[in-house]
C-alpha positions in Angstrom: -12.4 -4.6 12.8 -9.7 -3.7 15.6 -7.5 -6.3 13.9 -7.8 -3.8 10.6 -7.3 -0.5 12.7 -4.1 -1.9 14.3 -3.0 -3.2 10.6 -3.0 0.4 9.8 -0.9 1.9 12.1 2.0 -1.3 11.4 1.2 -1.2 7.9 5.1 -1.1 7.4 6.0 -4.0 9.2 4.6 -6.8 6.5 5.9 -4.7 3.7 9.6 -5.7 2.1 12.2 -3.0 2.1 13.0 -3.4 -1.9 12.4 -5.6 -4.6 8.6 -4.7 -5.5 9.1 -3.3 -9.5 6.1 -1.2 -10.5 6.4 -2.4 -14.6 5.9 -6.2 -13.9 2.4 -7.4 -13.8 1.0 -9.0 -11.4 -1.9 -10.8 -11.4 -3.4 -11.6 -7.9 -4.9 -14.4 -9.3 -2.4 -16.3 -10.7 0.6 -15.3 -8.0 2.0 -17.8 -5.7 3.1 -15.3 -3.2 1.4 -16.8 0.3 -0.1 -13.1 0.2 -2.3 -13.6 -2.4 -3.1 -16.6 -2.0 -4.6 -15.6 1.3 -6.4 -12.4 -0.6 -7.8 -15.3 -3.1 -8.9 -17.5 -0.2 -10.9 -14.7 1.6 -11.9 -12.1 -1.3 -12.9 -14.2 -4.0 -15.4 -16.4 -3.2 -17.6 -13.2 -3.6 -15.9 -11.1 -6.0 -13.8 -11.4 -8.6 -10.2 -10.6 -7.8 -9.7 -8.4 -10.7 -12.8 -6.3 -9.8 -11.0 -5.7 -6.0 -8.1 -4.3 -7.3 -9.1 -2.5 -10.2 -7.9 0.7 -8.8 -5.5 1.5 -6.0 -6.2 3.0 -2.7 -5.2 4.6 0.5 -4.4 2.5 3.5 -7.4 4.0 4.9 -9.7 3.4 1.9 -8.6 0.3 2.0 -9.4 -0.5 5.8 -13.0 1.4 5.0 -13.7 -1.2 2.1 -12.5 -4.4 4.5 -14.6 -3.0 7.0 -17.4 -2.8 4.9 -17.0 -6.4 3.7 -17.0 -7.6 7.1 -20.8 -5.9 7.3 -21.2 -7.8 4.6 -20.4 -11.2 5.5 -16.4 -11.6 4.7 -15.2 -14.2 7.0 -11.3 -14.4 7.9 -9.4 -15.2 10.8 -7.0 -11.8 12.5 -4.2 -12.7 10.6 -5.8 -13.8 7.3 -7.3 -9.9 7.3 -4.6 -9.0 8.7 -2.4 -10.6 6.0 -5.2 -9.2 3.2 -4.7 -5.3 4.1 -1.3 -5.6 4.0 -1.5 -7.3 0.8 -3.6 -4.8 -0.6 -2.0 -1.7 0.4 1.2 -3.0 -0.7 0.6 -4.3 -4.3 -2.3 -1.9 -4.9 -1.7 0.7 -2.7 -1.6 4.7 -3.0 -0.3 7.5 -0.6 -0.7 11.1 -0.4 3.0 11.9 -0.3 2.3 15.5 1.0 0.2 14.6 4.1 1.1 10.5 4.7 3.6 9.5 8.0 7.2 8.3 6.9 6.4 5.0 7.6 3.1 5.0 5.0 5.3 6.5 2.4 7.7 3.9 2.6 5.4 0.9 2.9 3.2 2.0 0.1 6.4 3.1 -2.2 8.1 0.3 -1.1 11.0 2.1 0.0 13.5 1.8 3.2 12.7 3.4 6.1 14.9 5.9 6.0 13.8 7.3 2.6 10.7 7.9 3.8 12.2 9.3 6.3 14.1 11.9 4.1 10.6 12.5 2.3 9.0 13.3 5.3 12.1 15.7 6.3 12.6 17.4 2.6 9.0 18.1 2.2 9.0 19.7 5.7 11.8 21.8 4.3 10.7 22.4 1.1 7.2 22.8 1.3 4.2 20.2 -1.4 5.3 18.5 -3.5 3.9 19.1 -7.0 5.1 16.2 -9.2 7.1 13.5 -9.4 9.9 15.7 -10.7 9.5 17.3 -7.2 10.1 14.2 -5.3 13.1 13.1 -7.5 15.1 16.0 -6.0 14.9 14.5 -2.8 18.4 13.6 -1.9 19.5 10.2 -2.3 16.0 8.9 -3.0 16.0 5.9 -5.1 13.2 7.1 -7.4 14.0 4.5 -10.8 11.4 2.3 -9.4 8.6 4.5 -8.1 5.6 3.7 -10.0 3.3 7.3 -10.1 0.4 5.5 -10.3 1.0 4.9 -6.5 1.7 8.6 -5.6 -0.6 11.2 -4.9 0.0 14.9 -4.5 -3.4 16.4 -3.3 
């Protein structure tokens, strides 16, 4: 379980700067990506993928359900867990983009550093954000690829 808690706080290290396009599919059970197939190897033997990821979560709700598996029985080596959380917030993650650390937003969003960075800094500025029309005037924030399924503004 300490192997999940550090996970968290270096959630942005396993998690690619660009590339990661909200409207393709992706089907964890079908992917190649050495990610998933890990998630496959130590999820699925007791449920099926498609009932884990049938809705996105926090980092931290997803660190509470890994835990909870490994109450349960899950078996996984540190870096097959770790490898799993990372997976998970990643490809079905979600962040509170008025509360969440620079580096969260940016993992989860899967945006540079630095543009979480500048969220971080507007929204200190500027005060909530209401809406994804709220975060597009953040400036130079690449926001063609943000997916608002990912983004929450509680």
């Amino acid at each position: 379980m300490a192997v999940i808690l550090l996970a968290v706080i270096s959630v942005r290290a396993a998690v690619p700067l660009s590339g990661q396009n909200a409207d393709l599919p992706f089907d964890a059970m079908t992917s190649k990506e050495p990610d998933a197939v890990v998630f496959r190897k130590v999820c699925v033997d007791c449920h099926p993928a498609d009932r884990i990821v049938s809705a996105r979560h926090t980092a931290f709700e997803w660190q509470e359900t890994m835990e909870k598996m490994l109450t349960k029985g899950a078996k996984g080596t540190d870096e097959e867990l770790q490898t799993v959380f990372h997976f998970l917030v990643k490809r079905f993650g979600k962040v509170n983009i008025n509360i969440a650390p620079a580096d969260e937003i940016a993992a989860v969003l899967s945006l540079p550093d630095a543009q979480g960075e500048a969220i971080v800094r507007y929204r200190a500025g500027h005060g909530r954000f209401a809406d994804l029309d709220s975060v597009r005037k953040v400036p130079g924030l690449e926001t063609a690829g943000l997916n608002p399924d990912t983004i929450l503004f509680e």
